[in-house]
C-alpha positions in Angstrom: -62.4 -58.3 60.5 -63.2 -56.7 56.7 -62.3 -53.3 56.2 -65.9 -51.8 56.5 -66.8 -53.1 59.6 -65.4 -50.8 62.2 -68.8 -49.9 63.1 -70.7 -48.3 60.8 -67.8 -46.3 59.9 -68.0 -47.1 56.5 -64.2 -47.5 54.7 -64.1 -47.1 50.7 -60.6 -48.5 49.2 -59.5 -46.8 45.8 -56.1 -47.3 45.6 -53.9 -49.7 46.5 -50.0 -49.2 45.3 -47.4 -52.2 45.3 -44.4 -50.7 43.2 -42.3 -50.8 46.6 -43.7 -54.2 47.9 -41.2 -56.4 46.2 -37.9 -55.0 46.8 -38.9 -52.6 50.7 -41.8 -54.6 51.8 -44.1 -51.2 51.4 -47.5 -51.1 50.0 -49.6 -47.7 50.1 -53.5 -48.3 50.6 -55.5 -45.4 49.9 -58.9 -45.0 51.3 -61.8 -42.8 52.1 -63.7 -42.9 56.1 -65.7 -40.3 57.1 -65.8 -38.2 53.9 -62.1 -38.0 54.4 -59.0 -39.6 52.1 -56.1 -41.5 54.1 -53.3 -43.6 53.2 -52.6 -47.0 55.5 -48.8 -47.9 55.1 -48.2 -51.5 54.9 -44.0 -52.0 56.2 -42.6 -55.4 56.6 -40.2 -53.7 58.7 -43.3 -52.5 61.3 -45.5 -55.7 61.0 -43.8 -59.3 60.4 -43.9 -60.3 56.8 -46.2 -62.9 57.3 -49.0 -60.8 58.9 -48.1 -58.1 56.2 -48.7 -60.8 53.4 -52.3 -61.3 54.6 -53.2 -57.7 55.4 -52.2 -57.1 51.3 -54.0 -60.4 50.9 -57.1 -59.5 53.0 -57.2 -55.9 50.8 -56.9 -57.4 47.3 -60.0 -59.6 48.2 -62.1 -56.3 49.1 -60.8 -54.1 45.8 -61.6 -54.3 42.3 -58.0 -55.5 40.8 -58.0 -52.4 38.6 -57.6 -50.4 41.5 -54.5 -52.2 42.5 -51.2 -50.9 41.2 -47.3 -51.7 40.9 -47.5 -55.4 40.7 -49.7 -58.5 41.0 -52.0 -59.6 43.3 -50.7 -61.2 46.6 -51.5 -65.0 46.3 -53.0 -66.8 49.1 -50.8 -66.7 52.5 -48.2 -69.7 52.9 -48.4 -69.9 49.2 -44.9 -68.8 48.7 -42.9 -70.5 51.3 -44.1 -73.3 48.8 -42.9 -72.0 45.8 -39.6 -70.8 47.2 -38.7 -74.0 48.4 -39.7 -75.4 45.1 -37.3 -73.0 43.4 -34.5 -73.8 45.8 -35.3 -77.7 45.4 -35.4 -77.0 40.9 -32.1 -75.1 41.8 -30.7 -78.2 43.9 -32.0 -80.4 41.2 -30.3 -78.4 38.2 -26.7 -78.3 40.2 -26.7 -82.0 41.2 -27.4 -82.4 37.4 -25.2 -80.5 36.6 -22.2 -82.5 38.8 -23.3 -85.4 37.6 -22.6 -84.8 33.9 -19.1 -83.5 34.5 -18.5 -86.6 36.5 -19.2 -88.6 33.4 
């Protein structure tokens, strides 16, 4: 479901705040529904990271990326499971490499 369609009750995003995201797993999303401004609190610790990742995901899609704060976009979800095993695999790489010349 798109933020917006909660029936007719029409949801305007203008902020969404990442400084915390990296290191706590807390993003702020502030909004404005029914002439009224709230803030949505996005915690890895009360949702699983996974679903977290594509609420973020889900949000950036729906706000201009001027409006988002404290970091980069989230990229596309199952994206970085990729890339950390691609680091940990470079890092594996790098160390057997690394044996292998002091063998020599």
């Amino acid at each position: 479901m798109r933020v917006g369609d909660n029936h007719s009750r029409a949801i305007r995003l203008s902020r969404l705040t990442r400084s915390a995201w990296r290191d706590k797993g807390i993003a702020r999303i502030k909004y404005e529904q029914d002439g009224r401004k709230r803030v949505f609190v996005v915690d890895d610790f009360k949702f699983v990271r996974k679903e977290a990742d594509e609420i973020l995901y889900e949000i950036e899609g729906q706000i201009d990326m001027q409006r988002i704060v404290g970091g980069p976009p989230e990229l596309p979800p199952g994206h970085q499971v990729a890339e950390a095993s691609d680091a940990a695999e470079s890092t594996d790489e790098a160390a057997a490499d690394t044996a292998t010349r002091g063998a020599e």
